[in-house]
C-alpha positions in Angstrom: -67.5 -116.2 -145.0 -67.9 -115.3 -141.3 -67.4 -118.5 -140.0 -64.3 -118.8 -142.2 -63.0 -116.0 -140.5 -63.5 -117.3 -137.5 -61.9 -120.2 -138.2 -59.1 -119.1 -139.5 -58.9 -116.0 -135.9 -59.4 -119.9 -133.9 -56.1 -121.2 -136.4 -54.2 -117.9 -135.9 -54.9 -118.1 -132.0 -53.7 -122.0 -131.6 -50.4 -121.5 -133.9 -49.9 -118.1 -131.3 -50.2 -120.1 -128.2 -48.3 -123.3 -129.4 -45.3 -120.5 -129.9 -45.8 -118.8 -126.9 -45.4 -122.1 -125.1 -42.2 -123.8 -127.1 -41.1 -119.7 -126.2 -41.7 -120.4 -122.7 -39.9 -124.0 -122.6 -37.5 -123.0 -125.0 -36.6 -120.2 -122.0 -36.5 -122.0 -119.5 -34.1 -124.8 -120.8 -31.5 -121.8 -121.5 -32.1 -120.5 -118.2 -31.5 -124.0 -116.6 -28.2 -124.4 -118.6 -26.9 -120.9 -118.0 -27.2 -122.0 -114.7 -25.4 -125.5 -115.0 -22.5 -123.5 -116.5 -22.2 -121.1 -113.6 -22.2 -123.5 -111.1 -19.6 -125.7 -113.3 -17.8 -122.9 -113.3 -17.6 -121.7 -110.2 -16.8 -125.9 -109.4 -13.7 -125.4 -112.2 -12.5 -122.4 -110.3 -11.9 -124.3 -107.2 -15.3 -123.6 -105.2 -15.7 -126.4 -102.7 -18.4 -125.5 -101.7 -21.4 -123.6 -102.9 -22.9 -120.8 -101.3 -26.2 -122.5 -100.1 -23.2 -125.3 -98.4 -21.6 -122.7 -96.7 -24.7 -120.5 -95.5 -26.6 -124.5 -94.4 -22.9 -126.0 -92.8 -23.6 -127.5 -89.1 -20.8 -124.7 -88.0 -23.7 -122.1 -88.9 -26.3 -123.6 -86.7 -23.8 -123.5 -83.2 -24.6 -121.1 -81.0 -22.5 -118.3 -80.7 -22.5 -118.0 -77.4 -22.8 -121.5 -75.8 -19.1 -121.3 -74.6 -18.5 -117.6 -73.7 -18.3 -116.3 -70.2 -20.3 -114.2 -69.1 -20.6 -110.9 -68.7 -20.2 -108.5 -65.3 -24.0 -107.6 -65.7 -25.0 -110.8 -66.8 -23.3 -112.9 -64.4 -26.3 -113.0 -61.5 -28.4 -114.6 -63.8 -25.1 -116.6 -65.4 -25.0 -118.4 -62.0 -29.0 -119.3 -61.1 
């Protein structure tokens, strides 16, 4: 009788863990289409470019500064 029980607490265990895990996938494909449409969407809407393009474009990585003049206090040092 015990060991019945405890083969049937092992069952109960296996069947709650093989439906935790198809939850878990089952999640995670939603999640990956959810986020499919959005960026489909925000293509359809006329988005060139996503946000990571924009923030990762070569225009980002130029100095700021490499072409302005300097300033009155910085000028000794502008010169050396």
């Amino acid at each position: 009788m015990e060991q019945k029980c405890q083969q049937r607490a092992s069952v109960q265990h296996e069947e709650q863990a093989q439906n935790f895990a198809a939850h878990q996938i089952a999640t995670s494909q939603l999640i990956s289409i959810d986020f499919a449409n959005a960026v489909e969407a925000s293509r359809s809407r006329g988005a060139h470019k996503s946000h990571f393009d924009t923030i990762h474009s070569s225009a980002s990585h130029e100095m700021p500064y490499e072409n302005a003049e300097p300033t009155r206090a910085g000028a000794a040092n502008w010169n050396e």
